[in-house]
N, C-alpha and C positions, 0 to 999 in steps of 0.2 A: 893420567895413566899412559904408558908407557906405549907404543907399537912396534912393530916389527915388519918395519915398511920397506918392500922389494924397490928398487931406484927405477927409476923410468926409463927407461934403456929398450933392445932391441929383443929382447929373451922378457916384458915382462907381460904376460898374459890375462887379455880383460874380456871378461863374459860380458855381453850387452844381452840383457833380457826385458821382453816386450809381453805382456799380458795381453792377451786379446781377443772380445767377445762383438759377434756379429759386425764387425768392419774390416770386410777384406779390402775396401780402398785404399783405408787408413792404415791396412799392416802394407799394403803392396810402396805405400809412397814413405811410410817409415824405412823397410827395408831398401829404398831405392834409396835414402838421405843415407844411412848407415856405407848402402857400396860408394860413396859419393867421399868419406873422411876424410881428409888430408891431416899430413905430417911434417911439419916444416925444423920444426923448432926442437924436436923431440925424434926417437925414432922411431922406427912404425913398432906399436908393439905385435904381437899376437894377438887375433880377435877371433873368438868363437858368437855365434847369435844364438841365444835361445829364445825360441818362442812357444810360452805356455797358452795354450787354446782351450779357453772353457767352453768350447762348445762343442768339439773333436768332430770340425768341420772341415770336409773333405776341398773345399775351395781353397780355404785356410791353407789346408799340407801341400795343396797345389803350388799355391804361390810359395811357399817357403823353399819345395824344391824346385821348384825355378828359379829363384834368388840365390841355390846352392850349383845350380849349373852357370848359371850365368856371373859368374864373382870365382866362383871354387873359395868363400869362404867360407868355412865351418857350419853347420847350421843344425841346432836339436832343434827338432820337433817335439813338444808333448803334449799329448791331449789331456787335460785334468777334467775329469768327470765330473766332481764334487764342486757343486753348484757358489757361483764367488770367488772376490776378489785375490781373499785372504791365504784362498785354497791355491788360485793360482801363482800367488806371488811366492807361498814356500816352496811350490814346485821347481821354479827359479831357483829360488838355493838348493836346492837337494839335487837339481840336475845339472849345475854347472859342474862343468870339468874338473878334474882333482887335482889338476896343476894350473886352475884359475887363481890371479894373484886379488884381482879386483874384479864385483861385480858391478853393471851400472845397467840402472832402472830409465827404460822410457812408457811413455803410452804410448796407444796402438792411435791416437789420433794427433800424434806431435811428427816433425820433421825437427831431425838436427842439424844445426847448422855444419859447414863441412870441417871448422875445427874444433867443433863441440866436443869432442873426447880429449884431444890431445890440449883443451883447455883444465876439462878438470884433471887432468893428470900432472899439466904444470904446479897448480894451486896444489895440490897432494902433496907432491915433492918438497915445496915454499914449507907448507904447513904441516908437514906430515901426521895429519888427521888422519880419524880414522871413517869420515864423512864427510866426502864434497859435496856442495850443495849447488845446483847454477837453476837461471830464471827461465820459466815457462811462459812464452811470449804468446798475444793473440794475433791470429792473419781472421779478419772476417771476409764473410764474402758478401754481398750487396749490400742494401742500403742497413746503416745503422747510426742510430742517434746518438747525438754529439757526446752529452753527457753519459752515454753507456761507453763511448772510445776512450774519453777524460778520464773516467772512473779508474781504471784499473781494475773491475770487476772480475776480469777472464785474466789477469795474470796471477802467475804463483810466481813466489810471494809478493804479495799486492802492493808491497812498500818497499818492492825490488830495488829502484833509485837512491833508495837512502842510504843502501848499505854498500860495506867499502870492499874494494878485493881481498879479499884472505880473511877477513873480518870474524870470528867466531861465533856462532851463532845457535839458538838456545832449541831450534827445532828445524826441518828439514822436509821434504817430500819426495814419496816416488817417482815421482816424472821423470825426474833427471838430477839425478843423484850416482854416485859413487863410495861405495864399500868398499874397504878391505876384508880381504876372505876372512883374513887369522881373525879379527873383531870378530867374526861370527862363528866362529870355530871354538874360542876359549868361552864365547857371551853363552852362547844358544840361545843367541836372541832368532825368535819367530813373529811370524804375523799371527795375532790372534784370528781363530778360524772362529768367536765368537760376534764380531765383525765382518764376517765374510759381507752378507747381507747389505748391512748397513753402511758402509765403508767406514772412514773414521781408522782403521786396523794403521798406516802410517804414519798419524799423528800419533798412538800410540806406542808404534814399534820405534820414533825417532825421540821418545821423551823418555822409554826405556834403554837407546841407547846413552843418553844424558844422565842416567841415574846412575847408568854403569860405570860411569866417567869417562867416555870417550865422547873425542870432539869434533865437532860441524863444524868445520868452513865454508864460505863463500867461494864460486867462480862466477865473476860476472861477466865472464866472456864467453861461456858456458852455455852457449842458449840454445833451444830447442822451439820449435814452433808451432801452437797449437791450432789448427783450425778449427772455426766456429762459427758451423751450420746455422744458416736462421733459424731454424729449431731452438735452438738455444741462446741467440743474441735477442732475449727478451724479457722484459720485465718481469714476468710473471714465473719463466726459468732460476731467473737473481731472488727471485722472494723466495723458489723451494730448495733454492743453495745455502741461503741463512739461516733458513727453517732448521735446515738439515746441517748446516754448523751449529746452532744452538742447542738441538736436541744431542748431538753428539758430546757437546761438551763433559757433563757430569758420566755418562760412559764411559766413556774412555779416561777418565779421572778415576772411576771406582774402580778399573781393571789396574790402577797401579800398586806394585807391593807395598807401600806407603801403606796405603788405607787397608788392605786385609787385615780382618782380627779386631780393629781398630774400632770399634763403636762411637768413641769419643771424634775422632778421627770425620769417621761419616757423618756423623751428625753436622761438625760443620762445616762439612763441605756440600749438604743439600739445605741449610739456612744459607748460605753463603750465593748460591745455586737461584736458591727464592729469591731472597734480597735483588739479584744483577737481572734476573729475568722480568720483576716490577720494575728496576730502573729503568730497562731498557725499553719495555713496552710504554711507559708513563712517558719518557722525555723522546723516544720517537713517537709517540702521538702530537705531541707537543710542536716536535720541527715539523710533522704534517700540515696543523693546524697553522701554524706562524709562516710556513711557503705560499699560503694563499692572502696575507696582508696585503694590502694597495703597495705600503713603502718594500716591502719583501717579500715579490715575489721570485718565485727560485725553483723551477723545476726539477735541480736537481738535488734541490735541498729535500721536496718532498720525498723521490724516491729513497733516499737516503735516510730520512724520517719512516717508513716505511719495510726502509730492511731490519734496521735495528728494532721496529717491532715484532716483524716475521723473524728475526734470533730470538728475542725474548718470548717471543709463545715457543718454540722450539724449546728451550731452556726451560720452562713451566709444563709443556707436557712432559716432557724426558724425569718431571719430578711425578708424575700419573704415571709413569711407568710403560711409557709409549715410547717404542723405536720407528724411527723414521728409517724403512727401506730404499735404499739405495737403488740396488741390485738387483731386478725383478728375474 
């Protein structure tokens, strides 16, 4: 499918929008990376900020107008009521500027790096996609175990390395992503508010961009940087992230037009659903069991044996009819 891609030039204007509930640290040090961009290669475009607040918290509006006096640049505020991701993310579109050419997605707990825009705007240009994608990198802070740094656990996409610049790619994520408006304008692509809750709503709204025929590239220079509180650099965090990838899976599979109507259709996509959810539970019990051999022992084979059965019970309730919340 074809685009109608404005050229990266000094007139072409990019909404950067931030969702963000209960982390005024996290929006105060995103917004400081945002006044931070440089422009080297490229000219500076137009940047408005929009930040949607699900929780129309007065700290929140504080610092945003403080980020608009101290920058002078652009800055909506909106407070979305309606409880969730999904709610806040369409906010984002619906309140970007009407002479926004591109909008680009971060979290409220990432920092970008300072040519992190004017990365994916290069790869736009290269690929004139109608979806840049770039990597969400981890910064921890104290002590963290080896095998959880090696992992790749806390990066999106976890097999970031493998893939090449410009590269096409079959799915995408909100962290740090870039849109072209007119794609959303002609698609009416939205985030499902039936995911608000649970999240899962952008794996679905970027496999619905893919159906529509528009394409995801890569920017691997692109990077944004996520911090991660020891709250969450822990085992027991990684086992409710798989949980909560596997129950997600057949969700957000049945919210696609594909399967509506389709009986035949659903049918084998919750055998199909069974089938991976026994695999995955039976042969990670197995690498459990086989990490504590004398000849192979392997710590991090266990925990690894372990996630993939925490995705497959995930995957086996979500066939019970249980959603895993996200978003309390």
């Amino acid at each position: 499918m074809s685009s109608e891609t404005p050229p990266t030039t000094g007139n072409v204007h990019v909404c950067i929008c931030a969702c963000t509930y209960q982390r005024p640290r996290g929006l105060k040090d995103l917004l400081d990376g945002i006044s931070a961009l440089t422009f080297e290669r490229i000219s500076t475009p137009a940047i408005t900020v929009l930040i949607a607040d699900n929780e129309a918290s007065e700290v929140n509006e504080q610092i945003c107008r403080d980020f608009h006096q101290f920058t002078s640049i652009p800055m909506i505020y909106v407070p979305v009521i309606e409880r969730g991701i999904s709610h806040a993310r369409n906010a984002c579109l619906d309140q970007a500027p009407p002479q926004t050419d591109f909008i680009a997605f971060l979290d409220d707990d990432e920092i970008p790096e300072p040519t992190w825009l004017e990365q994916l705007l290069l790869i736009q240009t290269r690929t004139q996609g109608e979806v840049i994608f770039g990597p969400v990198l981890p910064s921890f802070t104290g002590h963290v175990p080896q095998w959880m740094r090696e992992g790749g656990f806390f990066a999106t996409p976890r097999w970031h390395q493998e893939l090449d610049e410009g590269q096409e790619l079959n799915s995408a994520a909100t962290g740090n992503c870039l849109l072209l408006k007119t794609m959303l304008r002609k698609s009416g692509l939205r985030f499902d508010n039936r995911l608000a809750l649970s999240g899962g709503e952008d794996k679905l709204f970027f496999r619905q961009v893919r159906e529509q025929g528009y394409r995801i590239f890569w920017a691997p220079q692109a990077r944004a940087i996520e911090r991660v509180p020891p709250q969450r650099a822990r085992f027991t965090y990684l086992l409710q992230t798989e949980f909560r990838r596997g129950n997600l899976k057949l969700i957000t599979k049945l919210q696609l037009t594909r399967y509506a109507g389709s009986n035949w259709k659903k049918a084998k996509l919750l055998f199909k659903t069974l089938t991976r959810s026994i695999t995955n539970i039976v042969s990670g019990s197995l690498i459990m069991v086989g990490s504590f051999l004398p000849w192979n022992r392997n710590k991090g084979r266990f925990y690894s044996g372990a996630f993939r059965v925490s995705e497959g019970l995930g995957m086996f309730t979500s066939l019970l009819g249980y959603r895993y919340s996200h978003y309390h």
